[in-house]
Backbone as ProteinMPNN parsed JSONL, in Angstrom:
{"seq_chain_A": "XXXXXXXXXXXXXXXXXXXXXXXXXXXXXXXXXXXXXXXXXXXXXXXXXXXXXXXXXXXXXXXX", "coords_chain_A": {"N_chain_A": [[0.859, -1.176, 0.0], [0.466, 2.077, -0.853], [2.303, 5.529, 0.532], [0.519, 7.663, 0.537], [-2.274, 6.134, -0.002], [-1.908, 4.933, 2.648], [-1.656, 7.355, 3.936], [-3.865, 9.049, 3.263], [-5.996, 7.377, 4.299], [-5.917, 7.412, 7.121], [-6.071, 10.084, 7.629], [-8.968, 10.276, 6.846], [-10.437, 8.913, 8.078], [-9.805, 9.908, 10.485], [-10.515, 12.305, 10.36], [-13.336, 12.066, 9.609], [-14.493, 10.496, 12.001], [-13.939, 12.334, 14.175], [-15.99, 13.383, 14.104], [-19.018, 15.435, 14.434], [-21.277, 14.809, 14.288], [-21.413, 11.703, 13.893], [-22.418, 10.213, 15.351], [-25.123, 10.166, 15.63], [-25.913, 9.77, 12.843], [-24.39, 7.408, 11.617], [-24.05, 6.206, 9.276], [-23.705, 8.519, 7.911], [-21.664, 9.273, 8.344], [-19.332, 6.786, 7.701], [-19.82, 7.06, 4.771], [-18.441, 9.907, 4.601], [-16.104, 9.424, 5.454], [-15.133, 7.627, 3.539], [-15.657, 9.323, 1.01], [-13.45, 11.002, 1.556], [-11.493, 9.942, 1.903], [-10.722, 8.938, -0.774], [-11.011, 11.382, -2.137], [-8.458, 12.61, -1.058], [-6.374, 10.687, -1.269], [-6.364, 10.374, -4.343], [-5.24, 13.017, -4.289], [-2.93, 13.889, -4.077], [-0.813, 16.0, -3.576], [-2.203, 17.68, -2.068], [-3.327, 16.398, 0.06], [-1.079, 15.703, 1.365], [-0.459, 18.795, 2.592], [-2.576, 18.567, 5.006], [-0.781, 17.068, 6.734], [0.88, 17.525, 9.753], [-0.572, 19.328, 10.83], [-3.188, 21.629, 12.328], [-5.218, 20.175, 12.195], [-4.216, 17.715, 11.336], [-1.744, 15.985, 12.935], [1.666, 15.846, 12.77], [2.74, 13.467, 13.975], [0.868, 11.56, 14.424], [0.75, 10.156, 12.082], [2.88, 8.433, 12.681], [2.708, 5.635, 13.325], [1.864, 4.442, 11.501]], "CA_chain_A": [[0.0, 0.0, 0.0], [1.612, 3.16, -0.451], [2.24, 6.104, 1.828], [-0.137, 8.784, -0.192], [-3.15, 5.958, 0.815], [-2.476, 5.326, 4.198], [-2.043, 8.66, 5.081], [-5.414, 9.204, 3.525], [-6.767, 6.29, 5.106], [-5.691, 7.834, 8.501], [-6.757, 11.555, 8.235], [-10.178, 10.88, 6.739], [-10.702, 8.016, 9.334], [-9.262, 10.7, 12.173], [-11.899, 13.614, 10.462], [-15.078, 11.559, 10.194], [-14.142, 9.757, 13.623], [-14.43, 13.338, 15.524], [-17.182, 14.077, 13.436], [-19.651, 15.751, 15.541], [-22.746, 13.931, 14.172], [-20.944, 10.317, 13.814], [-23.196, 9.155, 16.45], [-26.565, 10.42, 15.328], [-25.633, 9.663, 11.743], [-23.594, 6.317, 11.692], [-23.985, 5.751, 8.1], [-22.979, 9.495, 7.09], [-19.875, 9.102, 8.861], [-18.862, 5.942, 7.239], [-19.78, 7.599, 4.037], [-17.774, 10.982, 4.834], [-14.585, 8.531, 5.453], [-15.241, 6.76, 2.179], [-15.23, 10.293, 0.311], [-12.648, 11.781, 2.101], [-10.209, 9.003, 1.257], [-10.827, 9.091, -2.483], [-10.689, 12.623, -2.573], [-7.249, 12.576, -0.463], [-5.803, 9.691, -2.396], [-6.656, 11.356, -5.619], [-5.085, 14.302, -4.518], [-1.699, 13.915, -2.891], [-0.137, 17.474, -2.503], [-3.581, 18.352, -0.812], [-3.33, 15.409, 1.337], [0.129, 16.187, 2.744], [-0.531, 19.692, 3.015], [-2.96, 18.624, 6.056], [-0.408, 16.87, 7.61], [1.736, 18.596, 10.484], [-1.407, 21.143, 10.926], [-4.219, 20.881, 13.959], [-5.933, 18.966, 11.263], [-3.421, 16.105, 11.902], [-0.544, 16.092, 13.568], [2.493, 14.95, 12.104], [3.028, 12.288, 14.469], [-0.38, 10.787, 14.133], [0.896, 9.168, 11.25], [4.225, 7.983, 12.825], [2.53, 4.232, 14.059], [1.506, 3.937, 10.398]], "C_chain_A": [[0.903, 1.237, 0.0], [1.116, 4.321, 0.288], [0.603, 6.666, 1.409], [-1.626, 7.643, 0.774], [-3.225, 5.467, 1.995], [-2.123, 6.063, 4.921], [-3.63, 9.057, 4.669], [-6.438, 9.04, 4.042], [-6.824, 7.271, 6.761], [-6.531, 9.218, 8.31], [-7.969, 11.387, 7.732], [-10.557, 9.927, 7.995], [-10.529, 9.628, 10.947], [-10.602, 11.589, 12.173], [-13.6, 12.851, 10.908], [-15.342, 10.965, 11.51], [-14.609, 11.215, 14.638], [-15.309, 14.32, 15.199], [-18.004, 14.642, 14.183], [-21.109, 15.033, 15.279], [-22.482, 12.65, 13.522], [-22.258, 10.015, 14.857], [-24.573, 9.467, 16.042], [-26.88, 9.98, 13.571], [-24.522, 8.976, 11.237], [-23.297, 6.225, 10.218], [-23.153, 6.834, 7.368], [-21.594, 9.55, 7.321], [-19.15, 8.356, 7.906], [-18.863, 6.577, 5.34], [-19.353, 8.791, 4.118], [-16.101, 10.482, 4.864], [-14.544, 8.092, 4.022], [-14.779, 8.147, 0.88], [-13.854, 10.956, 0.679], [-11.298, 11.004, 1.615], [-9.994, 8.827, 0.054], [-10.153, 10.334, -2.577], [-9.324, 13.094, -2.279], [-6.411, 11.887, -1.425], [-5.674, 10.442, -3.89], [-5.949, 12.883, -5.8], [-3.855, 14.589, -4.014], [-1.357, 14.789, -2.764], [-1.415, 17.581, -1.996], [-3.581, 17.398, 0.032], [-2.223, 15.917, 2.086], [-0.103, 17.403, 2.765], [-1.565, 19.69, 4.395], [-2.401, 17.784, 7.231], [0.42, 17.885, 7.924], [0.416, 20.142, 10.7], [-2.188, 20.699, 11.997], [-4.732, 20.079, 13.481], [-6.018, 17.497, 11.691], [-2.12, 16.335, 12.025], [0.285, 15.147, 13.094], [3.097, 13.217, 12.755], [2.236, 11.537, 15.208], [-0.081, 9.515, 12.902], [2.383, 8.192, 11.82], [3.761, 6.387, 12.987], [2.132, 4.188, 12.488], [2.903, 3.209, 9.702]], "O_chain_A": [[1.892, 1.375, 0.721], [-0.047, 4.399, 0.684], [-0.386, 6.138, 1.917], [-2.04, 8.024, 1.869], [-4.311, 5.427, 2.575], [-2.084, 5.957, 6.147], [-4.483, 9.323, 5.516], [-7.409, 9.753, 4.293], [-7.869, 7.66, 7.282], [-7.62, 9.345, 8.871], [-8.599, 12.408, 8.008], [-11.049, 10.521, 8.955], [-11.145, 9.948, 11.963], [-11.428, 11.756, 13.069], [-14.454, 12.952, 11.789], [-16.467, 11.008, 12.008], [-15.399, 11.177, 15.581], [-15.49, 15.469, 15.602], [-17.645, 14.192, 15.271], [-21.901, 14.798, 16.192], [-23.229, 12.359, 12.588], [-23.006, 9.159, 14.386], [-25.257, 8.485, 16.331], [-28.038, 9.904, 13.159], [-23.696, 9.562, 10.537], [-22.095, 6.161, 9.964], [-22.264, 6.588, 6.552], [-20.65, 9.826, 6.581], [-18.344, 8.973, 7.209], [-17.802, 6.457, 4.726], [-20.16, 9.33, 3.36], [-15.144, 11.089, 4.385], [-13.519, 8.443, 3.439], [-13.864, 8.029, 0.065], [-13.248, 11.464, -0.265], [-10.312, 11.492, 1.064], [-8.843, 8.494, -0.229], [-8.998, 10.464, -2.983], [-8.852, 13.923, -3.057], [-5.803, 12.489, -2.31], [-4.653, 11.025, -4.253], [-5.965, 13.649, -6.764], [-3.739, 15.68, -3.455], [-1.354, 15.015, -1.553], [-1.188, 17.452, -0.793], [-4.008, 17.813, 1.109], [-2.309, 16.453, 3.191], [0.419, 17.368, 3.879], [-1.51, 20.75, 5.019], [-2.968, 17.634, 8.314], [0.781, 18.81, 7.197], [0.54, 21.366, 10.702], [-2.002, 19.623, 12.564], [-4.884, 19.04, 14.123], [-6.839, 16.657, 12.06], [-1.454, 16.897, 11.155], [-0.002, 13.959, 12.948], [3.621, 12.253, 12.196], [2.519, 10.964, 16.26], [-0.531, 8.371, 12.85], [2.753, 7.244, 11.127], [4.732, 5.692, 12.689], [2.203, 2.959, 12.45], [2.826, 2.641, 8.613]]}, "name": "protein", "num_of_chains": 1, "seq": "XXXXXXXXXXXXXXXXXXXXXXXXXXXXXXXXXXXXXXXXXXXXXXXXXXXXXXXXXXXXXXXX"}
């Protein structure tokens, strides 16, 4: 797997995870991760430009 998708994997997982309506809206979540990782993947300088920010912290990805 390379880096580009599992850093994607990780920051849309991290965003929809502290989603604020994950819990009232289980399904949108899972579908908010699903886009978010395409659109990341698909997009690599815009993906690493949200690491190292409050976004996601650069050593969020370090256990990857």
């Amino acid at each position: 797997m390379s880096d580009i998708k599992r850093f994607a994997q990780a920051i849309a997982l991290r965003i929809s995870d502290e989603w604020s309506g994950k819990h009232d809206f289980p399904d949108d979540a899972k579908l908010l991760k699903s886009v978010l990782e395409t659109l990341l993947e698909n997009n690599p300088d815009q993906c690493m430009l949200l690491i190292g920010t409050g976004i996601i912290e650069e050593n969020y990805l370090d256990s990857l």
